[in-house]
ROGUTOR-918471 format. One record per residue (C-alpha): chain; x, y, z. Coordinates in Angstrom, 3 decimals. Example, Ala and Ser with C-alpha at 12.3 -4.5 7.8 and 13.67 -1.06 7.14 Angstrom:
2
A	12.300	-4.500	7.800
A	13.670	-1.060	7.140
//
This chain:
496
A	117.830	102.676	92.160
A	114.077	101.378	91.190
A	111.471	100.095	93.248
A	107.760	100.023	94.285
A	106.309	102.460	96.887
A	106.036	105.498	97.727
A	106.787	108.528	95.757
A	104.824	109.809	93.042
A	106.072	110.106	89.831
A	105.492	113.716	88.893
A	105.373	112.982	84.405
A	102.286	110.179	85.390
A	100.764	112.936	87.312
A	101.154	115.836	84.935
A	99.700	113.846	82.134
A	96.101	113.082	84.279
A	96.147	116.679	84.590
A	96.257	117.398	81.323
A	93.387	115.260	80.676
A	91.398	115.924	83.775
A	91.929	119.951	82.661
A	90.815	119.197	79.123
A	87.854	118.080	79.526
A	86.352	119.837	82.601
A	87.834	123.454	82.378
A	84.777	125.069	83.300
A	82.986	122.695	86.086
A	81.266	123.972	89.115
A	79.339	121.383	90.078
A	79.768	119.686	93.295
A	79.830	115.964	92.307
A	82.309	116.842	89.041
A	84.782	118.244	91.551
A	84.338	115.429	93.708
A	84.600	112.644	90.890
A	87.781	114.555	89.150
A	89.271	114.325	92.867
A	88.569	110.582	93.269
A	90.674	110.339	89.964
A	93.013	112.475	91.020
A	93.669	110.079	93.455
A	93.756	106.872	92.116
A	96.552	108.007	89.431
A	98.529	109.310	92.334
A	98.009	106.020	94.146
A	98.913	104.054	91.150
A	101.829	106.258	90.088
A	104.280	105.700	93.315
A	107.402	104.867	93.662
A	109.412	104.017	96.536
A	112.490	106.097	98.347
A	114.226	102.696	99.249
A	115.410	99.777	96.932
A	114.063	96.758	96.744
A	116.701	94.730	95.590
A	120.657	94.157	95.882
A	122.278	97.135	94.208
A	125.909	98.935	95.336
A	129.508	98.235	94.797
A	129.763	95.305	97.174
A	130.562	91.843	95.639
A	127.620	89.834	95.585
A	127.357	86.079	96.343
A	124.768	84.490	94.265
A	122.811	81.436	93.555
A	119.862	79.988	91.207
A	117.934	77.282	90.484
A	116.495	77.095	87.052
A	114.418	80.298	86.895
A	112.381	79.157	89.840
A	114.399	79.934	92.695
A	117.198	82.725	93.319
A	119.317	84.234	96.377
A	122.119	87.314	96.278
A	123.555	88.607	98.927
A	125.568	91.831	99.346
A	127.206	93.293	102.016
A	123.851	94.818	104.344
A	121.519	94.091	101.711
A	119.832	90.211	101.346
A	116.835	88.684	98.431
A	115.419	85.245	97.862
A	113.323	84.727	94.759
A	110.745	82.028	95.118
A	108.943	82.294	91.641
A	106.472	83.320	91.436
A	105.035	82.651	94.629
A	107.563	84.859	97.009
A	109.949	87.341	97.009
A	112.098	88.771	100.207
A	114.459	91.831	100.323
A	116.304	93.065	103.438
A	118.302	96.336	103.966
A	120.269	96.341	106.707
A	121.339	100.166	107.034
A	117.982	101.193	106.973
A	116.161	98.596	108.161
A	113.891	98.529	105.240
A	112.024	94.584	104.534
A	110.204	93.837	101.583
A	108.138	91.142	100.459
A	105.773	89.771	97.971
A	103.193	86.829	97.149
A	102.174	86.389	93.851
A	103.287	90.022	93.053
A	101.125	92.086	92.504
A	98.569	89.787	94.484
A	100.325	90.867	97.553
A	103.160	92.530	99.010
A	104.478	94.030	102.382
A	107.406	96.578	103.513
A	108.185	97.732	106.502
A	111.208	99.772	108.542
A	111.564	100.596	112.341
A	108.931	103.733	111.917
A	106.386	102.717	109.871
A	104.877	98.985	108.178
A	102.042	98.483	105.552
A	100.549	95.592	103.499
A	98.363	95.059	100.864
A	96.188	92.174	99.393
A	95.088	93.285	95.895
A	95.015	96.679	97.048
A	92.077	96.211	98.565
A	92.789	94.608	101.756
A	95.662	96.440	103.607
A	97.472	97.310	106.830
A	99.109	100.340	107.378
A	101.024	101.274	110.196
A	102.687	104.161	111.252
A	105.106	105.179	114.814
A	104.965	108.645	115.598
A	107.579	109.820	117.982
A	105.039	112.240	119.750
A	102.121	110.334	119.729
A	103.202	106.734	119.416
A	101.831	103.993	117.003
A	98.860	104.979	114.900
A	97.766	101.459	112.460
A	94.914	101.496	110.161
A	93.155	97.684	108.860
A	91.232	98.489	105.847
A	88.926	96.055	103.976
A	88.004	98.532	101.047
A	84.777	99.613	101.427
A	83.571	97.179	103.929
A	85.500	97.140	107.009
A	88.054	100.140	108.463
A	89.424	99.523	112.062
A	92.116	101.939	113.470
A	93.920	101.405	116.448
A	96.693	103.689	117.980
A	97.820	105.524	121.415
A	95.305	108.675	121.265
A	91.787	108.502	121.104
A	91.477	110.291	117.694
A	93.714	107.151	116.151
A	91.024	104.993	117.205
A	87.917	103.857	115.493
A	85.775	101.119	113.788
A	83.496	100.448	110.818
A	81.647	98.353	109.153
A	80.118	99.412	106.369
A	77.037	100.423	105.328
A	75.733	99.118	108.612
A	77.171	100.857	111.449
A	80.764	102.860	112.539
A	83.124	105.741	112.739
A	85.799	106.816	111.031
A	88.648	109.489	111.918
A	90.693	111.499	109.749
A	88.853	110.439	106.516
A	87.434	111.731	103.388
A	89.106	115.097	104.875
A	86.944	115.220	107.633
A	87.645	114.753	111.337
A	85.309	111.971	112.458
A	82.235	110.384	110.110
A	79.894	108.752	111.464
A	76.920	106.118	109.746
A	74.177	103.935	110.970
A	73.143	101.687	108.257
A	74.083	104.194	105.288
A	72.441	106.331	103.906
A	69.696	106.138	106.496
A	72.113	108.600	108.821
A	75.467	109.800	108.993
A	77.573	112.778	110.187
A	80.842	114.437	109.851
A	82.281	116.910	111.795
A	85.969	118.839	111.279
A	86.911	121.274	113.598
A	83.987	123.432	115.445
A	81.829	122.596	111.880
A	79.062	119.244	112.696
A	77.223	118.205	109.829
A	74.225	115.645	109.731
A	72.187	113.601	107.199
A	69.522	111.480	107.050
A	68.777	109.494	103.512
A	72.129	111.182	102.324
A	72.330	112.917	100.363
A	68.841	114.257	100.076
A	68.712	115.864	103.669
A	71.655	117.370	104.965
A	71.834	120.219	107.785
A	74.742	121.614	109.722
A	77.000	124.884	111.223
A	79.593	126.467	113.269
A	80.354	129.348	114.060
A	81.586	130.749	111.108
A	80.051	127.587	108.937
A	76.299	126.095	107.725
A	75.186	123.924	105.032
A	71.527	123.002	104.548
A	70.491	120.694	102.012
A	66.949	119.477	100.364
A	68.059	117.276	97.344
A	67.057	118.155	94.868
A	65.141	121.309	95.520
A	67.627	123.647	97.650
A	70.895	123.792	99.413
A	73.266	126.183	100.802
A	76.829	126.079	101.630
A	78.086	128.984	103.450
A	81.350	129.830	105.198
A	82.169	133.637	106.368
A	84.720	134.943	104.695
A	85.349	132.187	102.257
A	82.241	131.026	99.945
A	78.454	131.029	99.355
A	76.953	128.409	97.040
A	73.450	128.200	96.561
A	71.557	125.863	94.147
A	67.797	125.348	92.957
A	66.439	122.112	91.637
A	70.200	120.823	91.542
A	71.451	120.597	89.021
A	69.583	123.207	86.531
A	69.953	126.310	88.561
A	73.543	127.208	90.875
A	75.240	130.228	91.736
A	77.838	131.414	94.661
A	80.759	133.349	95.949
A	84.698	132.240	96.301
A	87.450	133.225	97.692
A	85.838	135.972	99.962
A	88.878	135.994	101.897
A	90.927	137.611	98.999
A	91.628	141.085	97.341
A	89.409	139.902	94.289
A	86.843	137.503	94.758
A	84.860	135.486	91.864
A	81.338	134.842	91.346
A	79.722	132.068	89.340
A	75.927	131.206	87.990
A	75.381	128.268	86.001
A	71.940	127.322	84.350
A	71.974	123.661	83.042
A	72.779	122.692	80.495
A	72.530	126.356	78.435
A	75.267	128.489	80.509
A	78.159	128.679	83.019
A	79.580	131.884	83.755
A	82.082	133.005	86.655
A	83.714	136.097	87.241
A	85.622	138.073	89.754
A	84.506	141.201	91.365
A	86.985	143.615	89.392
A	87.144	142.058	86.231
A	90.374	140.682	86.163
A	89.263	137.216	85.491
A	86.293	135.934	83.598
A	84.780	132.561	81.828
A	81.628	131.707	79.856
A	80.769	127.893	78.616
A	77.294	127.266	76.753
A	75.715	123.642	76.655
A	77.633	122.476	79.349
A	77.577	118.961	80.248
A	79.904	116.968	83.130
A	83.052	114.923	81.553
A	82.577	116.995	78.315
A	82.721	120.286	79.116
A	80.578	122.664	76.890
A	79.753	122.890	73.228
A	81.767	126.446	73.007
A	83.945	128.282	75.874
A	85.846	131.422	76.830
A	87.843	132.349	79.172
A	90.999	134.759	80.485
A	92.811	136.071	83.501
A	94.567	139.396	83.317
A	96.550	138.569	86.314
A	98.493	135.794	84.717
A	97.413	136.447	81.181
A	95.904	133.330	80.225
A	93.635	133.360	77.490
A	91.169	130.105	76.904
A	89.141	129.210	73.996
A	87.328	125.441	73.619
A	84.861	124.660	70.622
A	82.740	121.216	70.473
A	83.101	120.500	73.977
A	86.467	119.205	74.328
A	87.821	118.302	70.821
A	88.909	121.720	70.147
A	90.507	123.935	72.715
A	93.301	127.005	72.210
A	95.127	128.582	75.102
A	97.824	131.071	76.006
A	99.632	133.607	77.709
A	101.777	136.225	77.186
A	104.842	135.126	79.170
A	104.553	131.889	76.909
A	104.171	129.790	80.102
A	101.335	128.205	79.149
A	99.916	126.974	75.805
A	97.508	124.786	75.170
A	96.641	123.468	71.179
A	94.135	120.442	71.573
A	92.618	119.462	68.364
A	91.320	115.636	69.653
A	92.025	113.231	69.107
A	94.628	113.995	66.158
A	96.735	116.618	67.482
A	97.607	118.312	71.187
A	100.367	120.169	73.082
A	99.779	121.504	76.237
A	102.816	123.348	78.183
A	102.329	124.817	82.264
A	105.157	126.240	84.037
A	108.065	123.657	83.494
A	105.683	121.084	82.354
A	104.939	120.147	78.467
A	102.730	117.776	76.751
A	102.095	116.495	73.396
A	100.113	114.163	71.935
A	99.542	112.965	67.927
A	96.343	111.042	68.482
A	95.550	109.123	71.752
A	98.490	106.463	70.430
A	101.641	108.677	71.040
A	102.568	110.523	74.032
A	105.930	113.130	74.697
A	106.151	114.560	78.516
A	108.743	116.894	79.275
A	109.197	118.153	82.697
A	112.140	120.695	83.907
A	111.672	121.644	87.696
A	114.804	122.429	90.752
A	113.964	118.404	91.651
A	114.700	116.420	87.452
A	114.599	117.447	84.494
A	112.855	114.298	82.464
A	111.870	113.820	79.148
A	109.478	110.290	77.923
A	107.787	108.908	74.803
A	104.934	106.698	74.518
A	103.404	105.165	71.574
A	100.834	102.842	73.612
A	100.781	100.707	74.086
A	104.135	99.013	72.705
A	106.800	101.479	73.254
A	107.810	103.251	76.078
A	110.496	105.344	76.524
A	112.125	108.116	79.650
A	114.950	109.464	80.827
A	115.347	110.930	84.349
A	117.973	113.842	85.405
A	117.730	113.965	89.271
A	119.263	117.402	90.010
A	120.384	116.993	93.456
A	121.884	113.983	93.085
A	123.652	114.507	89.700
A	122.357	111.146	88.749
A	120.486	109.928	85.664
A	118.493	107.416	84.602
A	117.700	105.845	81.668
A	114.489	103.420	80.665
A	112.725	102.350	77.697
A	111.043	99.287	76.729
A	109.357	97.757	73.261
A	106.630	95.624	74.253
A	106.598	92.549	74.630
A	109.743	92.351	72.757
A	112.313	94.377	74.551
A	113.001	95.953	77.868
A	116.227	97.838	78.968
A	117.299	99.875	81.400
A	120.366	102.061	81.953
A	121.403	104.754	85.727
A	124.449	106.900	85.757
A	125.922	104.800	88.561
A	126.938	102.621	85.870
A	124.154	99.251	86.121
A	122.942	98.367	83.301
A	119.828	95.245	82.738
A	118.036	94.272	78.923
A	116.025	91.416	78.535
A	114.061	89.662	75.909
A	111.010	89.397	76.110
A	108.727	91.211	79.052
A	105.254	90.245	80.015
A	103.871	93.500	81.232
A	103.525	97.090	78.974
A	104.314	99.122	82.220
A	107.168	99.774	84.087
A	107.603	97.726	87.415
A	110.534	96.402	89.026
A	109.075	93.770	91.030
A	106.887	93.033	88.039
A	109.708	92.315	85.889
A	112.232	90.787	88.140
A	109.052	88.625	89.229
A	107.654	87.509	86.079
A	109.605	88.400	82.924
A	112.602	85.318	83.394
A	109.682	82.706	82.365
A	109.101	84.173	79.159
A	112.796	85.096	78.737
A	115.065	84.590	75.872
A	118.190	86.762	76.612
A	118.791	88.208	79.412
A	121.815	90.741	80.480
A	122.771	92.486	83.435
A	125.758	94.510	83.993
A	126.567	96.179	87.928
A	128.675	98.609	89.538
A	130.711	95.831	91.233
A	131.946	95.084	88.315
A	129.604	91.306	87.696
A	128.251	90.716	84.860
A	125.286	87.951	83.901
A	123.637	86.408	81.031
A	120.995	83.812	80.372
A	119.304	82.797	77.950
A	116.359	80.349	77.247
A	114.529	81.063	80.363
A	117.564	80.479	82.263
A	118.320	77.364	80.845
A	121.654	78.638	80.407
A	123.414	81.117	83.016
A	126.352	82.511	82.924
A	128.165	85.488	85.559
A	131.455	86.902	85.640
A	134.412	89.208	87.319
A	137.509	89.997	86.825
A	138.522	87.627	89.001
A	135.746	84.554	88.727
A	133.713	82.467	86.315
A	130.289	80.809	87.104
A	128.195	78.628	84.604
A	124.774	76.964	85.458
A	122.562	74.521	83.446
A	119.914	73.265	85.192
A	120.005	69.744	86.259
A	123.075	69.553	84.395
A	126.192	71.216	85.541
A	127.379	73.819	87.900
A	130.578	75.310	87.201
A	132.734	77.635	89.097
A	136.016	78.891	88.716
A	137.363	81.678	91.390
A	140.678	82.956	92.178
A	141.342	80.593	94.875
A	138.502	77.845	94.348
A	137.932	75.518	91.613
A	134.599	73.564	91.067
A	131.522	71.466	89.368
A	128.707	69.804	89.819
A	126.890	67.275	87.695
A	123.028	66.978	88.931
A	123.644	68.806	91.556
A	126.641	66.816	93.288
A	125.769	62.874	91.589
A	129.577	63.945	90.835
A	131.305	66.687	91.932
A	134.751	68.115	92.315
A	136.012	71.150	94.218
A	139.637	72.570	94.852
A	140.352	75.010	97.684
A	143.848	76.397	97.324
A	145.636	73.170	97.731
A	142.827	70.913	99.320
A	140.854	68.964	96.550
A	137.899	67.080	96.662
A	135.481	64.474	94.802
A	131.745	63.947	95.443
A	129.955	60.651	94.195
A	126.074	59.856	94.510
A	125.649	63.670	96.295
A	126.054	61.806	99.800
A	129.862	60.605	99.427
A	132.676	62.410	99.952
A	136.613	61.726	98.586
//
């Protein structure tokens, strides 16, 4: 069962890591953390998928119509689509109450069930709604970065903002509130007990708790501080930086980095220790070191990040990069290879699936999915733009000839691939099967027990156990048997 939404895929994510780790092993710099988050982010955003289907699947007959490749309809017991292409797209699920829709997919799309309902336009303005059974409906309007309005039943749901000018915002950016008044001239955060302010951000920034400050004079000094946590301190940002972490713990680490020449952490018993010289952000540093004793990694990077060498003794991880010809990379249940930036093998084997893909980009793209739990497997690869197929353990089965997009999207292809069709063939659990070919010129589907045949503008053909009929131009002559009743049509209008 495939569809858009809202579960990541954990292979996607694995392989940004990779990268992300690769070439940024030894940061400590504030606004490399920040920028490798903001990444972080937009892969995870970009690699969901959703818990509910989006189209008819199941072992309920399905009663089906088309017109040309332009228009479509199926309906299954509790489950409903119409296909306006490419302009609209509707899917309802009765059992769970799940709707979805699209415009011009990816342009725009919407889904919603009885707790929560969100919408996007270009993924840039979006809706998002959300019923919470203790604190009732919490909705968030979001024109990305412009406008953010929130709206709910408790006062920390609500807000407005109108970027850079004036506003608040709640529960952002992992803060509690933010605050601006035409940004950067002032703004202010707060989480908890901890207040922060700024004023030309982000060269002035002050602000404490109790057991929090943070002073900042950009680019001569600042100080972040938290008892019993971390101390950073920097001087003439970026060229001189040094602090504490993990204060709270049996062995904390240290860290002083001189720009570009050195960056060096450490923790307090030895246990753990790295050293990068001519360090730079993105690249990482011209020649690296680095181990744990606790987990017994060992690191080793030469020429920034074109050469790199890890290990450990319990051969959970290993990492050979030699860039951008050669590179395996393995972490817990996780491995990843790569024989220069064209091909791509993941391999992932956690409690959840066990999966195992192949890339050569961008042409050929191949995965198969073991989902533990539900003993179920699934099966996709695709040759760009020639061929796309697609296989579960349920027993569907869909190939087509040829696809417009490299990725893998449902609503993509069920969207857009039939105009640029030449074969296409679809085999369910209900035991129907389908085939067109031409972009749809010609469609055919079939049961055990029934025959349909569809030309566009030209004939409609059905024959079912206990119904017989056609259509010529959609009923300028017609004839239909039902059981023993018979009937002829003549100019669509009359009736015999």
């Amino acid at each position: 069962m495939q569809a858009e939404g809202h579960r990541f895929d954990p292979d996607k994510l694995h392989t940004f890591l990779i990268l992300l780790v690769s070439i940024s092993n030894y940061s400590k710099l504030l606004f490399v953390n920040i920028f490798l988050k903001i990444l972080l982010f937009l892969v995870i955003s970009f690699s969901l998928e959703a818990k509910l289907p989006t189209y008819p699947v199941g072992e309920y007959p399905s009663k089906y119509s088309q017109v040309w490749v332009f228009y479509e309809k199926e309906w299954r017991k509790g489950q409903s689509e119409i296909i306006l292409r490419p302009f609209y797209s509707s899917y309802e699920h009765d059992l769970s109450a799940h709707k979805y829709k699209t415009s011009l997919y990816p342009i725009f799309y919407s889904e919603k069930t009885n707790h929560w309902n969100r919408w996007t336009f270009l993924f840039i303005f979006s809706h998002d709604s959300t019923l919470h059974d203790d604190t009732g409906d919490d909705s968030d309007l979001v024109l990305s970065p412009l406008f953010q309005w929130g709206r709910g039943e408790t006062h920390k749901d609500r807000y407005v903002a109108f970027f850079p000018f004036y506003g608040k915002m709640k529960s952002k950016l992992s803060w509690g509130e933010i605050n601006f008044f035409l940004f950067p001239l002032y703004v202010d955060w707060s989480h908890k007990e901890f207040k922060a302010r700024s004023i030309l951000w982000p060269f002035f920034v002050w602000g404490s708790s109790d057991i929090r400050s943070e002073v900042r004079v950009f680019p001569f000094y600042s100080q972040k501080r938290h008892i019993a946590k971390f101390e950073h301190t920097t001087l003439l940002w970026p060229f001189i930086q040094w602090g504490k972490d993990f204060l709270d713990k049996k062995e904390p680490t240290s860290y002083s980095f001189f720009f570009p020449f050195y960056n060096i952490k450490s923790s307090l018993y030895g246990n753990m220790e790295s050293r990068a010289f001519i360090w730079f952000p993105i690249l990482g540093s011209l020649v690296g070191y680095g181990y744990d004793r606790k987990t017994s990694e060992v690191n080793y990077n030469f020429l920034f990040f074109l050469i790199q060498y890890g290990y450990s003794n319990n051969r959970d991880y290993r990492k050979h990069i030699f860039f951008p010809f050669y590179g395996y990379s393995r972490f817990a249940s996780k491995e990843f290879t790569f024989i220069t930036p064209l091909y791509v093998n993941m391999r992932t084997d956690t409690y959840g699936v066990r999966s195992n893909s192949y890339y050569l980009l961008p042409f050929f793209y191949y995965i198969e999915k073991y989902f533990v739990k539900e003993e179920r497997t699934d099966t996709y690869y695709k040759f760009w733009p020639i061929l796309k197929w697609h296989k579960d353990s349920e027993g569907n089965l869909s190939w087509n000839m040829l696809s417009v997009f490299p990725i893998r999207s449902t609503t993509l292809e069920r969207i857009w691939d039939p105009f640029v069709s030449i074969i296409e063939y679809k085999k369910f659990i209900n035991g129907e099967k389908r085939l067109s070919v031409f972009m749809r010129l010609y469609t055919q589907r079939w049961a055990q027990d029934e025959f349909h045949l569809y030309i566009p503008f030209v004939m409609d053909l059905s024959f079912e156990k206990d119904r017989t009929s056609w259509k010529i131009l959609y009923g300028f002559l017609g004839y239909e048997r039902v059981e023993e009743k018979r009937n002829l049509q003549l100019l669509w209008f009359f009736s015999i």
